[in-house]
C-alpha positions as CSV (number, residue, x, y, z in Angstrom):
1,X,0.0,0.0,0.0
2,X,1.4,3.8,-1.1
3,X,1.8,5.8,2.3
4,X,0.7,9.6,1.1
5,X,1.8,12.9,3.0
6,X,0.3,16.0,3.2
7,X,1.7,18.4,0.7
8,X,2.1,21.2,2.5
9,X,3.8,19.7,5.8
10,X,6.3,17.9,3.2
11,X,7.4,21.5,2.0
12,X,7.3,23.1,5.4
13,X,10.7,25.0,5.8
14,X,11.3,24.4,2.4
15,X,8.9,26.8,-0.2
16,X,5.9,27.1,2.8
17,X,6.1,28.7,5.9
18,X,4.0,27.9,8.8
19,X,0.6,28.8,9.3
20,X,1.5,29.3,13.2
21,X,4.5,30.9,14.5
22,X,5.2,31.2,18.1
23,X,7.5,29.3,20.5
24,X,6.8,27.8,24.0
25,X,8.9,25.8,25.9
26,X,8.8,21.4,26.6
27,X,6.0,21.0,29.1
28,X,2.4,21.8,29.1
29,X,2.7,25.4,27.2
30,X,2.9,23.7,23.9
31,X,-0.1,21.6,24.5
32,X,-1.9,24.5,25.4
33,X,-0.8,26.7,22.9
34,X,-1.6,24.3,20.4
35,X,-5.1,23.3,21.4
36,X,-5.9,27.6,21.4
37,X,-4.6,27.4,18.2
38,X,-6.9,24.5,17.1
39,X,-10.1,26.1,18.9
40,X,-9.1,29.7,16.9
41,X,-9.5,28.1,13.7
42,X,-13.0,26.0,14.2
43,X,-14.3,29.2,16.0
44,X,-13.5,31.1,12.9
45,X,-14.4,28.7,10.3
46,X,-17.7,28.2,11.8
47,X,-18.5,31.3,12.3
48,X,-18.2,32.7,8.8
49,X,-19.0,29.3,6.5
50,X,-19.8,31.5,3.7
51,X,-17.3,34.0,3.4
52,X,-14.9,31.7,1.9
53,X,-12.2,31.9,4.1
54,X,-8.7,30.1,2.4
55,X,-6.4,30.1,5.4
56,X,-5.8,31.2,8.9
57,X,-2.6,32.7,10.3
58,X,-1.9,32.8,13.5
59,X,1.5,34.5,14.7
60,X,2.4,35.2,18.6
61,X,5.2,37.2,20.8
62,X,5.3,37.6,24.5
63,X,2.3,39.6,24.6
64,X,0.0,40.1,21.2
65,X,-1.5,37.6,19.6
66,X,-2.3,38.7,15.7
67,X,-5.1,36.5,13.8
68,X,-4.5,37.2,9.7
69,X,-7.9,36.0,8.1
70,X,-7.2,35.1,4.0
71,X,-10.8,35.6,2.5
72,X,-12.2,35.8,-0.6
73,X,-14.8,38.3,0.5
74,X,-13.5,39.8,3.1
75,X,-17.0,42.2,3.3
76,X,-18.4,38.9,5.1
77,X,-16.3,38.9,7.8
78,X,-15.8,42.7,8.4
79,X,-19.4,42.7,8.4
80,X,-21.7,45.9,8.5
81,X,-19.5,48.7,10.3
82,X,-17.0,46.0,11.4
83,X,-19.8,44.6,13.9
84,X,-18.9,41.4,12.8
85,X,-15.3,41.9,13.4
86,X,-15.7,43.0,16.5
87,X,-18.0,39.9,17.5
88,X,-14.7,38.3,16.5
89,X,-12.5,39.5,18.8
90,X,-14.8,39.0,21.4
91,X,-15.1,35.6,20.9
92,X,-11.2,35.0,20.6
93,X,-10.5,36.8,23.9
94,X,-12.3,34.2,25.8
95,X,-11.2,31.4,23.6
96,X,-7.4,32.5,23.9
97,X,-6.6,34.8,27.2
98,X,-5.7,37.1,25.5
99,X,-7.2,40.5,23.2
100,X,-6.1,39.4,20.0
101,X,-6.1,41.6,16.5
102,X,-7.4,40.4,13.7
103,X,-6.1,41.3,10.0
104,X,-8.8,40.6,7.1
105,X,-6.6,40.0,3.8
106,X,-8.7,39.5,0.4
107,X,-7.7,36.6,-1.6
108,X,-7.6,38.2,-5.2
109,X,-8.0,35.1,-7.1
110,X,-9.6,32.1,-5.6
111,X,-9.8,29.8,-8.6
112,X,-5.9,29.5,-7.4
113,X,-6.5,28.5,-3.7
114,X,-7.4,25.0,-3.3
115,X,-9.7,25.1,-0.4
116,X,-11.7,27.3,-1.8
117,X,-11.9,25.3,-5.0
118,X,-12.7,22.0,-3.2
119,X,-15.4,24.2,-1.4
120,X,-17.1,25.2,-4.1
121,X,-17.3,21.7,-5.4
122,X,-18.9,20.4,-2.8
123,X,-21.7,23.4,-2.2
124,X,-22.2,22.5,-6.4
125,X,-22.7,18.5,-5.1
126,X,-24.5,19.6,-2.1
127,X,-27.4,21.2,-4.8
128,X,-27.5,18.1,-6.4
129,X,-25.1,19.1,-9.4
130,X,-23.7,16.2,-11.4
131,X,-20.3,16.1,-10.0
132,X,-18.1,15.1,-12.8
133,X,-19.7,18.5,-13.8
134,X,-18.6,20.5,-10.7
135,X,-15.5,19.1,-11.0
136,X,-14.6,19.7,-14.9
137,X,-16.2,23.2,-14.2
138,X,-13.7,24.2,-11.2
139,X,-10.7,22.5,-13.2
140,X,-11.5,24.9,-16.4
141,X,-11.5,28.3,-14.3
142,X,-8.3,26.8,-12.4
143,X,-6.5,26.6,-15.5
144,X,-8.1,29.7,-17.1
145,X,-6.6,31.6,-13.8
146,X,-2.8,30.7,-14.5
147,X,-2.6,26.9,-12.7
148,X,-0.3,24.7,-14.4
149,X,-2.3,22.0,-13.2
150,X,-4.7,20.4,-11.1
151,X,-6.3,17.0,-10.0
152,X,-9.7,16.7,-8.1
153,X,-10.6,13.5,-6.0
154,X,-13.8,13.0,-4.8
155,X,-14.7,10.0,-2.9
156,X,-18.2,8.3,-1.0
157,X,-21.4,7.2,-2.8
158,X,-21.2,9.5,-5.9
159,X,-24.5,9.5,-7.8
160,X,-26.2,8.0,-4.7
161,X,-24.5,4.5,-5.6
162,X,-25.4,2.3,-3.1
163,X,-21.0,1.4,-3.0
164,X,-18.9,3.8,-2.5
165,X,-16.0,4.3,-4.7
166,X,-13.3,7.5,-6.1
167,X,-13.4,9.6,-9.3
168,X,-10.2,11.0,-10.4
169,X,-10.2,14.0,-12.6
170,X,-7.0,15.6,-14.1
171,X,-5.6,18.3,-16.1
172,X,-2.3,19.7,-16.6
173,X,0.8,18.2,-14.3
174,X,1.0,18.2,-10.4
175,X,4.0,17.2,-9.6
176,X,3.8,15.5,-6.0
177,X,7.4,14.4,-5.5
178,X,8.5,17.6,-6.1
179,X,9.9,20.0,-3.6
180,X,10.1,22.8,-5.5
181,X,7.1,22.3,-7.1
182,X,4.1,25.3,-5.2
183,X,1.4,22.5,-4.9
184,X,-1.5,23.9,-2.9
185,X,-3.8,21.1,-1.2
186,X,-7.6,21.5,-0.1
187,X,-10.0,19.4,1.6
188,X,-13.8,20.1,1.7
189,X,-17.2,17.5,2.5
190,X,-20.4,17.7,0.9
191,X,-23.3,16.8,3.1
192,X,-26.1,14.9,1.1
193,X,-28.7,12.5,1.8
194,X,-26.8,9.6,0.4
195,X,-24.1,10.6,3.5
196,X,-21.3,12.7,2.8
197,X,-18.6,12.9,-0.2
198,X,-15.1,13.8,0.2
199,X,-13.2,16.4,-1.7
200,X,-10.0,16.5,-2.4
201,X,-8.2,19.0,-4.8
202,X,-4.4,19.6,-5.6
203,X,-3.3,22.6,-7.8
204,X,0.1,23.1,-9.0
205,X,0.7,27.0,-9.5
206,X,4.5,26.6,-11.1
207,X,8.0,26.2,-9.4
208,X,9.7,28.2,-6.8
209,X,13.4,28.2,-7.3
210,X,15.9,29.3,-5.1
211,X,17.6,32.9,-5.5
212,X,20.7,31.9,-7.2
213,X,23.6,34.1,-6.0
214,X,25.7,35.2,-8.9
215,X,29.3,35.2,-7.8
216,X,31.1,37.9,-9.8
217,X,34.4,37.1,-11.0
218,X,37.0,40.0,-9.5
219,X,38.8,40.7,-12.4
220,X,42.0,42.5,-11.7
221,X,41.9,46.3,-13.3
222,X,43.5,45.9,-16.6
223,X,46.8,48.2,-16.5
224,X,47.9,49.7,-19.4
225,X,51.3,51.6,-19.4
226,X,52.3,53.3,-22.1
227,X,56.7,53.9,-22.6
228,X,57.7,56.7,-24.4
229,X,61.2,55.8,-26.3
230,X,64.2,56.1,-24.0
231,X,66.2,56.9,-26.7
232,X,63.3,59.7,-28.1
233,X,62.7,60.9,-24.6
234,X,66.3,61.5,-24.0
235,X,67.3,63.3,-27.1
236,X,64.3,65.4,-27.4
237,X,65.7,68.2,-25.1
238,X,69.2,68.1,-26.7
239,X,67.6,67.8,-30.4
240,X,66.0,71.0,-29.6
241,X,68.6,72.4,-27.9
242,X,70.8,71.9,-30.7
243,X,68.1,73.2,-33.4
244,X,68.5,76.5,-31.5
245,X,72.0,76.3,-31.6
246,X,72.4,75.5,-35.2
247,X,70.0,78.6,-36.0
248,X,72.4,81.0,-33.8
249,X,74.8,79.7,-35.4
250,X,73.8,80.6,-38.9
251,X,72.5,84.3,-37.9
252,X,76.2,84.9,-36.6
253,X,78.0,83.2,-40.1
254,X,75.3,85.6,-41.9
255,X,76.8,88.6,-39.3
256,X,80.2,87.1,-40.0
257,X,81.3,86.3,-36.4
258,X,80.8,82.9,-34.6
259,X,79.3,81.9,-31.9
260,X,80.1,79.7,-28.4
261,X,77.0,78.8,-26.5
262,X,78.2,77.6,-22.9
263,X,75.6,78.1,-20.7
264,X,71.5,78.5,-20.6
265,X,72.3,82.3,-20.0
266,X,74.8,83.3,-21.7
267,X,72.3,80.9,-25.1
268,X,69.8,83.6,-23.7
269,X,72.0,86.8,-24.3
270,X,73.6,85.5,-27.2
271,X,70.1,84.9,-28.7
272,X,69.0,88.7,-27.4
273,X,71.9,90.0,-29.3
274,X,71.7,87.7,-32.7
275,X,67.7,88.8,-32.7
276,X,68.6,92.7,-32.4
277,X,71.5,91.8,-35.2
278,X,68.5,90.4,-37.5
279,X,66.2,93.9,-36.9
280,X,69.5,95.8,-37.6
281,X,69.7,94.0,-41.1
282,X,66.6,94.3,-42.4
283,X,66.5,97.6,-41.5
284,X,69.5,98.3,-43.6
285,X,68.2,95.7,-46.3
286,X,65.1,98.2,-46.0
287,X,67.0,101.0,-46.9
């Protein structure tokens, strides 16, 4: 015989989170934490049957105690002026001990959430709707809504047969063994005359894959050093240095003298007095 596990509590801690966070210690405090918890949830789910409530949260610290309530009309359960809310928290102060504050959260599609799907399948059953039409009817707006698949069980005397026995319907791929895999799971009855019929539905919304951390490379800054010639970086001061020699030189030939450059001074008189012999000679040339 296959042994089957609840979806949800095999992905707990690994794509779910818990639907109660709190901690208490070894001893009685869990027990009684627990059984608060348990009594929250059937006060709240049988309270408001019909406002299609997909999940309860229930988180607690050393002193608060916050209830967040997943509906899909969440009108219902604030009620007219928030009376019905307020009824609420009444009703979970003497369950829990403690004043508790409720959060209503709309669920914004709940073709997507299985509970409500296996709900609604079994309200269609309970008014005497074929169920192999109920359940091709919920698959269709399941896919419609972005599901990449889902599968629908129902089990009990379908059709008023007089022996029990299971329907399977199926569309798309639910991968079970899957980790990754988001796979939602919902359980509903439907009462009838015939006694009651189970519901079962499983919807696989797509994969949830872990954030892949993208190790960058360090690539050492790319250096680029540019050498200038040794042989041009050194003889470009003396090149020019000798240019301005060589054109002394010929303005003093042109004079008809010479010319001995022996230091950066006396190259700076020199050159004074060669420029001043040029203006002389085109003066005379002038004349």
């Amino acid at each position: 015989m296959g042994h089957k596990t609840h979806p949800i509590g095999f992905r707990l801690g690994v794509i779910k989170p818990w639907l109660s966070v709190w901690f208490a210690g070894k001893g009685p405090a869990y027990a009684k934490i627990l059984r608060q918890d348990i009594a929250i949830r059937s006060a709240i789910t049988k309270n408001f049957q019909d406002a299609a409530i997909a999940r309860v949260e229930i988180e607690r610290n050393s002193q608060d105690l916050t209830v967040s309530i997943h509906t899909a009309r969440p009108g219902v359960v604030i009620g007219k002026g928030g009376q019905r809310v307020e009824d609420l928290k009444g009703l979970l102060e003497k369950v829990s001990g403690q004043k508790p504050k409720i959060n209503v959260q709309e669920v914004r599609q709940p073709e997507l959430e299985a509970p409500l799907v296996a709900r609604s399948i079994a309200e269609q059953i309970e008014r005497r709707i074929a169920f192999r039409r109920a359940m091709r009817q919920a698959m269709n707006r399941t896919m419609m809504s972005g599901a990449q698949g889902i599968k629908v069980l129902a089990s009990g005397r379908l059709a008023g047969a007089e022996i029990a026995r299971k329907e399977r319907a199926m569309e798309g791929r639910v991968p079970l063994h899957t980790l990754r895999a988001d796979i939602d799971y919902g359980f509903s009855e439907a009462r009838t005359a015939m006694g009651r019929i189970g519901i079962k539905v499983w919807i696989f919304k797509g994969e949830i894959l872990p954030d892949l951390l993208e190790e960058e490379e360090e690539l050492a800054p790319i250096q680029v050093t540019i050498k200038a010639d040794s042989d041009e970086a050194t003889a470009s001061p003396e090149s020019d240095q000798a240019g301005r020699e060589e054109e002394l030189h010929k303005i003093a030939q042109a004079l008809g003298g010479s010319l001995e450059v022996n230091d950066a001074s006396e190259e700076k008189d020199t050159a004074v007095q060669a420029e001043a012999a040029v203006e002389e000679v085109n003066d005379a040339s002038e004349e």
